[in-house]
C-alpha positions as CSV (number, residue, x, y, z in Angstrom):
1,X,0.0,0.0,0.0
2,X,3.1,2.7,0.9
3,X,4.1,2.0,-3.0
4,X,1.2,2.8,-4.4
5,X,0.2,5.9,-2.1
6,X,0.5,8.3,-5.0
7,X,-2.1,6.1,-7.1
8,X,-5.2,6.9,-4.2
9,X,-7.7,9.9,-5.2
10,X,-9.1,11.3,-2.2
11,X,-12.1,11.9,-3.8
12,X,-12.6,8.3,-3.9
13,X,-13.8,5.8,-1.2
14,X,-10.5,4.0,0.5
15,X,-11.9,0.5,0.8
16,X,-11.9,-0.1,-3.0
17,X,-8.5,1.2,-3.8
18,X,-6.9,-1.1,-0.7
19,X,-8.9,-4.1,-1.9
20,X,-8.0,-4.2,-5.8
21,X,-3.9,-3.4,-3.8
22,X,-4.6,-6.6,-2.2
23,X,-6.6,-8.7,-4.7
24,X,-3.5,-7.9,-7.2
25,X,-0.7,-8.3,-4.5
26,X,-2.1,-11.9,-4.1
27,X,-2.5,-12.5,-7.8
28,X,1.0,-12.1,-8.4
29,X,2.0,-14.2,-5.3
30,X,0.0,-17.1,-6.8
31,X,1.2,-16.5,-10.1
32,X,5.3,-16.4,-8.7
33,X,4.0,-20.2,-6.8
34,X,3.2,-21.5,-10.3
35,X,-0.5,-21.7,-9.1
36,X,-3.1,-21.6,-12.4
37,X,-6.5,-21.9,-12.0
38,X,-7.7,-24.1,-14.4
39,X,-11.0,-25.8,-15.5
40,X,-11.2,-28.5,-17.7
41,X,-14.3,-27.5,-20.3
42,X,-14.7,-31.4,-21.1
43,X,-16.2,-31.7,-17.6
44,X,-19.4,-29.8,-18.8
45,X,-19.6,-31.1,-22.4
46,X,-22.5,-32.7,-21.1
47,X,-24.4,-29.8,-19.4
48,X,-27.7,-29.0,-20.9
49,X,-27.7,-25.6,-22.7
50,X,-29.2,-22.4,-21.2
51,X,-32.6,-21.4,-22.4
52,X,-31.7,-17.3,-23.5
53,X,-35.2,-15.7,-24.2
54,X,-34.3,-12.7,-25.9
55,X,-36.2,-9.8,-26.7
56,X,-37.1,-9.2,-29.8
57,X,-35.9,-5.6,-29.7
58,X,-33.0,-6.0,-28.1
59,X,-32.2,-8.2,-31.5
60,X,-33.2,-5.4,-33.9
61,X,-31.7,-2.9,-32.1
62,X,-28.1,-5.5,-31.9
63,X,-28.7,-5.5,-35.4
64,X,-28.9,-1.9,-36.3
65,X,-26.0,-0.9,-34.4
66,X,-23.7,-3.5,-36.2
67,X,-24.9,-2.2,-39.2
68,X,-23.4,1.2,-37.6
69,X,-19.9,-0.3,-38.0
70,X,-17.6,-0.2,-41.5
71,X,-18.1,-3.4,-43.2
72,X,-14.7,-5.0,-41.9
73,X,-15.0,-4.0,-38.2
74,X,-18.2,-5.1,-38.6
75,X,-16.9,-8.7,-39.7
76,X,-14.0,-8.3,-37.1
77,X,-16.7,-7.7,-34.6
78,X,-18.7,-11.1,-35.7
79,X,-16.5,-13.5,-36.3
80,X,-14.3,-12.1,-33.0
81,X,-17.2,-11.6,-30.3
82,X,-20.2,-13.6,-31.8
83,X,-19.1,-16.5,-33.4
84,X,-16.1,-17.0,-30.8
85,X,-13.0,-17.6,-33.5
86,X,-9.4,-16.4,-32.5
87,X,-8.1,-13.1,-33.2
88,X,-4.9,-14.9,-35.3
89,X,-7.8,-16.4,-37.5
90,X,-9.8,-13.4,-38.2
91,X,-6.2,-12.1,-39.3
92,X,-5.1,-14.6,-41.3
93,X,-8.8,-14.5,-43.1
94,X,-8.6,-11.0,-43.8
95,X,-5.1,-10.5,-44.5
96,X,-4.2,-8.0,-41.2
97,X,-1.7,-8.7,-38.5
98,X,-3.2,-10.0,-35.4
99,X,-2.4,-6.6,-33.8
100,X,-4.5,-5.0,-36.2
101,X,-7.4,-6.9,-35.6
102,X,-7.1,-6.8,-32.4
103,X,-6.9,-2.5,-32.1
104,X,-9.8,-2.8,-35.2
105,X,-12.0,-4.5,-32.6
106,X,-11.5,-2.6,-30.1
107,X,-12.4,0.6,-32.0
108,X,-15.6,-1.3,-33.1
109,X,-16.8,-1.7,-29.9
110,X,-16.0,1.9,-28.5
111,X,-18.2,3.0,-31.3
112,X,-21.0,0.2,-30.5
113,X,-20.6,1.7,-27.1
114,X,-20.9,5.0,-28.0
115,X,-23.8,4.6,-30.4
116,X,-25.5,2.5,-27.8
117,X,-24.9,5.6,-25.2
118,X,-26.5,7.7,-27.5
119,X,-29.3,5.8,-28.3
120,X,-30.5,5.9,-24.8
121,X,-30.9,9.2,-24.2
């Protein structure tokens, strides 16, 4: 905590700031032990599905803001955060460095945040 004194805003509560001090002081003592926490996903291969009832709205309005994006973030932003494939795939797809994809979808979804922001108000 005396090393990272110059990081607190007074303005701010104290009990947050000492707890995230802590949580990543023992993070990095696990981490120096060789501890990785680790679960095996062929345990639940076998777990029934989740029923999702979604909204029909929420739908459109998912749709219309991807619709929002360039046509390549928009891609970046589908095959990345909806359909689950690796940013090195993406790149190797669309002929980017993985880098790239990785900073395009990140701008993507500051402007899906943005527009969302918007929207709402």
């Amino acid at each position: 905590m005396h090393l990272k004194r110059n990081t607190w805003d007074e303005a701010q509560s104290l009990e947050p700031w000492l707890r995230a001090i802590a949580r990543h002081k023992l993070t990095d003592h696990l981490r120096r032990r060789g501890f990785h926490d680790h679960v095996d996903i062929d345990d639940y291969t076998n777990s029934p599905e989740a029923a999702v009832d979604v909204d029909a709205t929420v739908t459109m309005d998912s749709r219309r803001l991807l619709a929002s994006l360039h046509a390549r973030q928009r891609q970046i932003v589908e095959e990345i955060s909806l359909e689950g494939r690796r940013a090195a795939d993406v790149a190797a797809r669309l002929g980017m460095s993985e880098g790239a994809v990785r900073v395009s979808l990140h701008r993507a979804l500051k402007t899906l945040a943005a527009l969302y922001q918007r929207d709402r108000t």
